[in-house]
FILUMRO-209316 format. One record per residue: x, y, z of N, C-alpha, C in turn; residue number from 1; residue in three letters. Coordinates in Angstrom, 3 decimals, decimal comma. Layout:
// FILUMRO-209316
npx:npy:npz:capx:capy:capz:cpx:cpy:cpz:romar:zake
X:Y:Z:X:Y:Z:X:Y:Z:NUM:ALA $
...
***
This chain:
// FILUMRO-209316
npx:npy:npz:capx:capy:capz:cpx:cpy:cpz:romar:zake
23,797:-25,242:20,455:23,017:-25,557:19,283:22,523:-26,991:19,436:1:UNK $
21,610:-27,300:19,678:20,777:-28,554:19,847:20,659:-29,720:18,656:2:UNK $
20,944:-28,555:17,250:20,284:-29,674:16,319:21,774:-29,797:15,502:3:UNK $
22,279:-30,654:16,483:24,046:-30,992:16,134:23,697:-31,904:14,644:4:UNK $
24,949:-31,702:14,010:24,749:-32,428:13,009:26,719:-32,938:12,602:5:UNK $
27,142:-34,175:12,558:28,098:-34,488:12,981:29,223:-34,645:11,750:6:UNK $
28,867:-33,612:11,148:29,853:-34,120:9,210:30,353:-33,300:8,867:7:UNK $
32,254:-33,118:8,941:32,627:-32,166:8,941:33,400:-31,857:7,315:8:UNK $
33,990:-31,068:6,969:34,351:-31,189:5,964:35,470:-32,144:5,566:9:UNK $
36,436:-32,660:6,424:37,156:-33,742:6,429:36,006:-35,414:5,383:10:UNK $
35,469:-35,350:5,817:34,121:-36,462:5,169:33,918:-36,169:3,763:11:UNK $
34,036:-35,086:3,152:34,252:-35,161:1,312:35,371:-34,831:0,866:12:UNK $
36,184:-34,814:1,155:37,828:-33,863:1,432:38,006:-35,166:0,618:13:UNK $
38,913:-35,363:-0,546:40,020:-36,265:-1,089:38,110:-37,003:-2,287:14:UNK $
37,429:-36,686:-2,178:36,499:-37,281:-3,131:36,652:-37,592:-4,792:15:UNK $
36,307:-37,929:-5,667:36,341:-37,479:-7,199:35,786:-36,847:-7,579:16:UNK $
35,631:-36,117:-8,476:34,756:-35,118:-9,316:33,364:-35,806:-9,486:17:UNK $
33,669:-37,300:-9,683:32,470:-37,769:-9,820:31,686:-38,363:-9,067:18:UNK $
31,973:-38,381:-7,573:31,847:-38,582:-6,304:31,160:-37,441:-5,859:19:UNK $
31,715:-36,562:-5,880:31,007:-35,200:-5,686:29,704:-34,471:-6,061:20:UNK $
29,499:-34,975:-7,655:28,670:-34,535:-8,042:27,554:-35,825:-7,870:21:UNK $
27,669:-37,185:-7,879:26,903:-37,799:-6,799:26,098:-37,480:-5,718:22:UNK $
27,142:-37,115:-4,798:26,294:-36,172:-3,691:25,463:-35,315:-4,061:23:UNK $
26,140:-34,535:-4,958:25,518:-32,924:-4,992:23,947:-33,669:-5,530:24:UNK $
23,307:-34,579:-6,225:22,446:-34,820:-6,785:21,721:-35,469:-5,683:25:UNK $
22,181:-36,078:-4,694:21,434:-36,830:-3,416:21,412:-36,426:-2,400:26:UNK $
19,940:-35,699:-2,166:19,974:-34,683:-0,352:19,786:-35,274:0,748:27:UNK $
20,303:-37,072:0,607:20,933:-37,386:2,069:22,305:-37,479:2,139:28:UNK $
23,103:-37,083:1,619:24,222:-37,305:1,121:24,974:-36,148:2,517:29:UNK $
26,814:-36,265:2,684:27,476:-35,843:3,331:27,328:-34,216:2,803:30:UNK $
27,250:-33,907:1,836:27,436:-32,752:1,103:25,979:-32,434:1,508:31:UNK $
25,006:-32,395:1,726:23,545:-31,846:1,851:23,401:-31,376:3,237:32:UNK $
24,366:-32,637:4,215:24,520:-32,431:5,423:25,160:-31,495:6,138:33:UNK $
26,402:-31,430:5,195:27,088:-29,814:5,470:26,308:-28,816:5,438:34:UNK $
25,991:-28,589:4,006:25,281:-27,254:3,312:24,044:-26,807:4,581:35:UNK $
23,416:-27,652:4,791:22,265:-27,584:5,655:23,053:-27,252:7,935:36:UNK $
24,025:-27,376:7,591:24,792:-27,862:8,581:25,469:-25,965:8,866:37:UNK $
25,791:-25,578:7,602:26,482:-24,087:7,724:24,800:-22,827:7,690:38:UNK $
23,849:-23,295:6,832:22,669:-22,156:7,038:22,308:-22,655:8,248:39:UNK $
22,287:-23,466:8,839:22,186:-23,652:10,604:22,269:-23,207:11,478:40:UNK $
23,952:-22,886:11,043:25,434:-22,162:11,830:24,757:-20,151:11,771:41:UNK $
24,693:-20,124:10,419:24,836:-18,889:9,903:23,470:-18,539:10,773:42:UNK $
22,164:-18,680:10,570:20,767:-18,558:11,071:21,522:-18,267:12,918:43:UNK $
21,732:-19,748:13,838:21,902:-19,333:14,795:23,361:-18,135:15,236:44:UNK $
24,400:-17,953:14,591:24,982:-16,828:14,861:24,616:-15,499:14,856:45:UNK $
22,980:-15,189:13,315:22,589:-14,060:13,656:21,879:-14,022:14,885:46:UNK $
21,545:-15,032:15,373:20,151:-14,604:16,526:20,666:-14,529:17,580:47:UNK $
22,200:-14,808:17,409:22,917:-14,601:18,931:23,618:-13,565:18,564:48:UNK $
23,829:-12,712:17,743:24,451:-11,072:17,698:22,841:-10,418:17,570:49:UNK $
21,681:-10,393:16,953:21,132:-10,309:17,724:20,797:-9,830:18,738:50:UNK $
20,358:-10,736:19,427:20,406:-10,810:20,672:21,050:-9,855:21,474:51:UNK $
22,350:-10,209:21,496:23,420:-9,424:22,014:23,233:-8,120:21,680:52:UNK $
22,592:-7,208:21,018:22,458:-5,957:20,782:21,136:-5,120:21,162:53:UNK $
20,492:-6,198:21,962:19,133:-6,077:22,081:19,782:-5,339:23,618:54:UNK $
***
């Protein structure tokens, strides 16, 4: 996967409620980076089963 993206869930793990929802409101934030980080994941796993069935 080429378009690495380096923020794992350890990086909001122990946050506040109000820390959190910080993020959730700012899409450069660690939390935007995930979210965008797993439809990434999910997108390239279908195209490699996929694939594989082709």
């Amino acid at each position: 996967m080429s378009r690495s993206i380096h923020k794992t869930f350890k990086d909001v793990k122990g946050l506040t409620k109000k820390e959190l929802i910080e993020q959730l409101n700012d899409p450069n934030s660690d939390l935007a980076l995930l979210a965008k980080k797993s439809s990434i994941k999910k997108e390239v796993l279908k195209q490699r089963k996929k694939k594989r069935s082709q």
